[in-house]
C-alpha positions in Angstrom: 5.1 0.0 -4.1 8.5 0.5 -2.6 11.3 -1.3 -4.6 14.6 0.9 -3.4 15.4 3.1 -0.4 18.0 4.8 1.3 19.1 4.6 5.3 22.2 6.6 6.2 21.6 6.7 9.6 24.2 4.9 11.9 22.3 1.7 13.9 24.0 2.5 17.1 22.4 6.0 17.3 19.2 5.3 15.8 18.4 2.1 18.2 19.2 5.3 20.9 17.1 7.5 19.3 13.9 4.9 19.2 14.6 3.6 22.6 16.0 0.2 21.6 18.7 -3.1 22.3 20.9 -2.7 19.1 21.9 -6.1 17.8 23.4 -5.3 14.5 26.9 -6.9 14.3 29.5 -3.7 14.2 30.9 -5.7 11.5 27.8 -5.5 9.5 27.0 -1.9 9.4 28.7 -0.9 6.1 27.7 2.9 6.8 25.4 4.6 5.0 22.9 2.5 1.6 21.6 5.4 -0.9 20.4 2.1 -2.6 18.9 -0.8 -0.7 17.5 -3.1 -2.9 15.8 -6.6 -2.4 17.4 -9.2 -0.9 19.9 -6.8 0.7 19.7 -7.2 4.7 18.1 -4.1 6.2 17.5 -2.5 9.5 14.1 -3.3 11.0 12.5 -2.6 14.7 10.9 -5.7 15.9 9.2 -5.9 19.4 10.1 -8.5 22.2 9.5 -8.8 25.3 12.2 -7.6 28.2 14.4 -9.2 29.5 15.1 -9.3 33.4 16.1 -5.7 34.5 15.8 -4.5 30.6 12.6 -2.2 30.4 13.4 -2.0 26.5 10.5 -3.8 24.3 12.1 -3.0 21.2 15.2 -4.4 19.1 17.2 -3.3 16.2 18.5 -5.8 13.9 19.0 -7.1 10.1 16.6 -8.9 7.8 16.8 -9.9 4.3 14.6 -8.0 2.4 12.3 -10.3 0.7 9.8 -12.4 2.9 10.4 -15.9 2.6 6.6 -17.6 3.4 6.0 -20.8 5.7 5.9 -23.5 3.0 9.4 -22.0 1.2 11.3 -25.1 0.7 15.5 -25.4 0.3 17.1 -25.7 -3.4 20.5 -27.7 -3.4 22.1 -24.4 -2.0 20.5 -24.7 0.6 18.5 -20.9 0.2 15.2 -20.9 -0.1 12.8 -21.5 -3.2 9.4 -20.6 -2.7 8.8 -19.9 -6.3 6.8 -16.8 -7.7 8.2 -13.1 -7.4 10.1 -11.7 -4.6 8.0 -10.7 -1.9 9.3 -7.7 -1.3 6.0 -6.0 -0.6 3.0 -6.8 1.2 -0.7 -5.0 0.4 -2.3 -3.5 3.4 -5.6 -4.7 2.0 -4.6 -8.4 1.8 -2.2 -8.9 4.5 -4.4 -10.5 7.1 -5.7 -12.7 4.1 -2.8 -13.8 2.1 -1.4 -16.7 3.1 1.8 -16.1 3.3 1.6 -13.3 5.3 -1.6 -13.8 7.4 0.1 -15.6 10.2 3.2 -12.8 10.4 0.4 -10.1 10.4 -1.1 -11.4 13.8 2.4 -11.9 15.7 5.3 -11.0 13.7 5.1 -6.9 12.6 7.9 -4.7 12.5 8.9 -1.3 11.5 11.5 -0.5 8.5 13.1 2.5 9.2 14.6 4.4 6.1 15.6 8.6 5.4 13.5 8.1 2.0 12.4 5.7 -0.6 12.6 6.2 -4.9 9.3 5.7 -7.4 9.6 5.8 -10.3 6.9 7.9 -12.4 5.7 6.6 -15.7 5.8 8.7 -18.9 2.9 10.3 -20.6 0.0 7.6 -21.8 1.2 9.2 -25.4 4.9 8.6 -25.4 4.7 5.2 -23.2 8.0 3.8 -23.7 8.8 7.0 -22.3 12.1 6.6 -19.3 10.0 6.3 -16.6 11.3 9.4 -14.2 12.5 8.6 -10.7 12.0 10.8 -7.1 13.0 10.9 -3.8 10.7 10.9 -1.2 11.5 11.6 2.1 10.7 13.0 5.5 11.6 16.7 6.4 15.4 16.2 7.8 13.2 12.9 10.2 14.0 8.9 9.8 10.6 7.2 8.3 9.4 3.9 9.9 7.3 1.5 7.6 5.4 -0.9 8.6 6.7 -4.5 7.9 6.3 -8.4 8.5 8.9 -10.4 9.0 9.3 -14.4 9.4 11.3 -16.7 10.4 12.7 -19.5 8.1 15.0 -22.6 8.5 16.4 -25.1 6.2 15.8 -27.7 8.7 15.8 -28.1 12.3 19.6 -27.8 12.5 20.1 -24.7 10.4 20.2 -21.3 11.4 17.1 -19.0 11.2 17.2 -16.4 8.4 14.8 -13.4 9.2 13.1 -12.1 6.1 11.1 -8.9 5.7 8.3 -7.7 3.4 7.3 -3.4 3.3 3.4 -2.5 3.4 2.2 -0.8 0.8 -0.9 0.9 0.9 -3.4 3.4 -1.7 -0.7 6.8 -2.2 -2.0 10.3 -0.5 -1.8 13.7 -2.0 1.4 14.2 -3.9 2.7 11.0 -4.2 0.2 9.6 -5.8 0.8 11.5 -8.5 4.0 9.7 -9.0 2.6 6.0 -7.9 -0.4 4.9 -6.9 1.1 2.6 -3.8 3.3 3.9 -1.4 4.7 2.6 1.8 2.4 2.3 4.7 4.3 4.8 7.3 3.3 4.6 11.0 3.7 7.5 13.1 5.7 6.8 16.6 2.1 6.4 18.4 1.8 3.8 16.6 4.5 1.9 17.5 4.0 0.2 20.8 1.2 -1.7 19.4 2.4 -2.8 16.2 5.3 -4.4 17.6 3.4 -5.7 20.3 4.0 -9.8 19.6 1.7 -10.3 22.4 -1.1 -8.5 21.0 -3.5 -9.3 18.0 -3.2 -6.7 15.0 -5.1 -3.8 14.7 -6.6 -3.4 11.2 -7.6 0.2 11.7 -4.0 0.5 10.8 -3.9 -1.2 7.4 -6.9 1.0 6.5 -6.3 4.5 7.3 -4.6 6.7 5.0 -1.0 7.9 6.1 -0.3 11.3 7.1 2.6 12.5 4.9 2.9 15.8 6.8 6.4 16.9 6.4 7.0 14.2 3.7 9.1 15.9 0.9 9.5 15.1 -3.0 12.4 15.7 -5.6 13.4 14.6 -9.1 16.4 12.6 -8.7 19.1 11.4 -10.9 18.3 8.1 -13.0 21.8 7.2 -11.4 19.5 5.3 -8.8 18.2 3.0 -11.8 20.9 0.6 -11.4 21.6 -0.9 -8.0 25.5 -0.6 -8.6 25.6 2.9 -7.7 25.6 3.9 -4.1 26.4 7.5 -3.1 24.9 10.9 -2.2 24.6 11.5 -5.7 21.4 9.7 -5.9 19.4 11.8 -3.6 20.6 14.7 -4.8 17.8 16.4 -6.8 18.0 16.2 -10.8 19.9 19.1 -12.8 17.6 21.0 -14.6 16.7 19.6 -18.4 17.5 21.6 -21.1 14.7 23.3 -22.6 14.1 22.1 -26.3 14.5 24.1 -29.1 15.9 24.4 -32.8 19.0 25.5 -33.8 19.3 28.5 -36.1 
């Protein structure tokens, strides 16, 4: 699964980077999140289609984290209730199926970009109220993009749209799945054109192949990044050593 990330990357030089029309409000951009959690707004790529004289397909803007489904209905507050869990993550195998992601899978896909994400390893099947241990996975000094689906939700017909998000997961690869058995489904950049293609139908090939973590990196981190108060470089930073146990003579 993929509960917490980190972005640090400034959205006026990443939507250069990826070739895209930056919409994120300067106001918005609070500089750089060691700890985005759910129901944060987060960066996500989203394809359209150009304008007049704009040969750029691609936009960079904010989206709740946590997908609100077609049938979500407004509480007094007027936010959404669609009851269950947060839908912060969507299963590769069942996206196409589920309902409330199905119809996002076939025209509204997106890309999450992120420096790394935390998982959190369980203890030992002896000791199982063992601290679970948390790491940092991340790409070799490279921005990951994870593939998303996002919707597009209204109180009524008067209201404003709010844009939510869910992160594919898929089966973990090598290393990682040693920590977790999910992990984010990443999409390399030749993948991108037609994932955010809203004109085009999805391709499942790409919920079902295995992702190439080439280059992806893994360190003990700090259990800092257990509680979404904290925020700073700290929480990447990889774990001081632990003491080796012993008995005192």
């Amino acid at each position: 699964m993929c509960g917490r990330f980190a972005v640090t990357t400034d959205p006026a030089l990443l939507a250069t980077r990826i070739d895209a029309v930056n919409e994120v409000p300067q106001a918005a951009d609070t500089g750089p999140n060691y700890n985005v959690a759910p129901t944060d707004a987060v960066l996500t790529v989203v394809g359209r289609r150009p304008d007049f004289g704009d040969e750029s397909t691609r936009l960079l803007t904010l989206m709740r984290w946590g997908f609100i489904p077609p049938w979500a209905t407004a509480g007094s507050d007027g936010a959404p209730l669609a009851g269950g869990p947060l839908l912060i993550n969507a299963r590769a195998e069942k996206l196409t199926t589920t309902p409330a992601y199905r119809g996002s899978a076939e025209r509204r896909r997106c890309l999450v970009p992120m420096d790394g994400y935390y998982e959190w390893r369980a203890g030992p099947e002896t000791a199982p109220r063992a601290r679970k241990t948390p790491f940092y996975i991340h790409g070799d000094g490279t921005t990951l993009f994870a593939a998303g689906v996002w919707s597009s939700w209204r109180r009524d017909r008067r209201s404003a749209a709010v844009c939510s998000v869910a992160i594919i997961t898929t089966a973990a690869v090598g290393e990682l799945a040693e920590i977790h058995h999910r992990m984010p489904l990443l999409l390399p950049e030749n993948r991108w054109e037609s994932w955010l293609d809203p004109g085009a139908g999805i391709d499942t090939a790409v919920l079902s192949e295995a992702p190439d973590v080439t280059g992806i990196a893994v360190r003990e981190v700090s259990t800092l990044v257990n509680s979404v108060r904290n925020n700073s470089p700290e929480l990447i930073a990889a774990a001081a050593p632990r003491p080796e146990q012993g008995y005192l003579l």
